[in-house]
N, C-alpha and C positions, 0 to 999 in steps of 0.2 A: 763711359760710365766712370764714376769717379773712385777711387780706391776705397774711400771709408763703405760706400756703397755694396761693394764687388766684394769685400770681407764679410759685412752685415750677411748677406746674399750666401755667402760660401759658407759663415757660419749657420745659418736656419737650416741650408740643405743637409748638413752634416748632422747638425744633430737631429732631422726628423729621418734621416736615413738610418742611426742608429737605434734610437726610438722605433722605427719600422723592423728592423733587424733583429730587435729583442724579441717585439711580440711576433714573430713570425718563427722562431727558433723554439723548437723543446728541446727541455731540459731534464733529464732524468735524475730522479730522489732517492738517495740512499738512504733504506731501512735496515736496520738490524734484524736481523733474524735470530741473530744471539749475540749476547753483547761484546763478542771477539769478531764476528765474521757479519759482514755487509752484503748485504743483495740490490739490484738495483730495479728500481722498478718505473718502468716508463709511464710518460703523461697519458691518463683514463683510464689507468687499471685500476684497481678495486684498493676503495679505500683502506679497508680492513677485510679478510677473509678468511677470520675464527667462523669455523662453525658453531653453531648455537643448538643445541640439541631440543628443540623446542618441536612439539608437536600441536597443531591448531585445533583447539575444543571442537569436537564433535558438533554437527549443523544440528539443532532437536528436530526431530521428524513434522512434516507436514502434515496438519489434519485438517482433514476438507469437512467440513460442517452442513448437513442438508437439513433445512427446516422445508415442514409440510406444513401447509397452513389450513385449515378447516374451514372451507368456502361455504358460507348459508344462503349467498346469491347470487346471481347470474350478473356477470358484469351490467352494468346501468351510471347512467348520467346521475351521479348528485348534486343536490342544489342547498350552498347556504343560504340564510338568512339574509344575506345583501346583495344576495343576487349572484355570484359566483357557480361556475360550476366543474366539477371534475369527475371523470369517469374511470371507474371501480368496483370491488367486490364487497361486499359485509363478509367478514371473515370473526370466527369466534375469537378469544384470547389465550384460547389453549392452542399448541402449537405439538408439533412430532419432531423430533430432532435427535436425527445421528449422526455420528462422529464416528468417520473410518480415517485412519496414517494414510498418507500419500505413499504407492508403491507394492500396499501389501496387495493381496489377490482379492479381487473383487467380490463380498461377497451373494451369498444367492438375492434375492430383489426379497426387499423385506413385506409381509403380508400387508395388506390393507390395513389401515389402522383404525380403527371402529372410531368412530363420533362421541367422544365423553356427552354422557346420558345426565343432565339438560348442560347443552354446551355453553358458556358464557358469551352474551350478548351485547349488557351491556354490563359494565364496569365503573365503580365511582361515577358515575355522569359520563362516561364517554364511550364512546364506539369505537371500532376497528372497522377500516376499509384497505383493503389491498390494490394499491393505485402503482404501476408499474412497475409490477414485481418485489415491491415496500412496503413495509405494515404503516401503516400511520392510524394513531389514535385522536380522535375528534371526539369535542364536547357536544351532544348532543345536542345543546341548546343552540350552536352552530347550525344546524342543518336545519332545512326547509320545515313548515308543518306536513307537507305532502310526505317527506325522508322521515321526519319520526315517526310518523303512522305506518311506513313500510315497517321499520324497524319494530313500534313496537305488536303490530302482525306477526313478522318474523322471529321475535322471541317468543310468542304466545305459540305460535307454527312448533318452534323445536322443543318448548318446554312440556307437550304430549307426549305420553308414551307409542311407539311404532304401532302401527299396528302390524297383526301375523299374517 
């Protein structure tokens, strides 16, 4: 090997040995703890460790919301006008809805909720049907001639008085 070589060579190892050497050594950081007296504080301890007298806002409580939906049919296949079908309830557009906190004590099972006397059937030009477990509101004019003759049956049906 020839001497300029064997230097080249002597110096790369040197200095990636000490390059290796640095980043493999910690070094511990003098902080002040007061501005006469040093503490020292080794590599990964805590950047800063004031406590912070913070307390985290309150979660607001959980309300579970149950709607009752006022069923006027028995599930059935409906049919649009271009030949679509999906299957579902006629459900009026008046709804029963409570609102109990998540946690409190359950209370007793609320009474039956009577049927508003003539229930709403249809509304602006559209119906309610309850198609898996979802209200959706449809323009009548959508649906089959066969669906709005159930429908308008079924509001002529609710808009009687009961009888005793």
């Amino acid at each position: 090997m020839k001497p300029k070589t064997c230097r080249a060579t002597l110096l790369l190892f040197t200095v990636l040995t000490t390059a290796l050497a640095g980043t493999l050594t910690a070094h511990a950081q003098a902080v002040p703890t007061t501005p006469k007296s040093f503490q020292k504080r080794g590599v990964g301890d805590a950047f800063n460790n004031a406590n912070v007298n913070v307390t985290p806002a309150p979660t607001p409580p959980t309300v579970i919301r149950t709607v009752t939906y006022y069923s006027l049919s028995d599930s059935r296949q409906w049919n649009s006008a271009d030949g679509k079908a999906l299957v579902g309830k006629l459900i009026a557009f008046e709804e029963h809805v409570v609102e109990t906190v998540k946690g409190t004590p359950e209370p007793p099972a609320p009474a039956p909720v009577a049927l508003p006397s003539p229930p709403t059937v249809i509304r602006d030009g559209k119906v309610r049907l309850l198609v898996n477990n979802q209200p959706y509101e449809l323009p009548l004019s959508r649906l089959s001639k066969d669906d709005q003759e159930f429908i308008n049956v079924a509001k002529i049906g609710t808009s009687k008085p009961a009888a005793n």
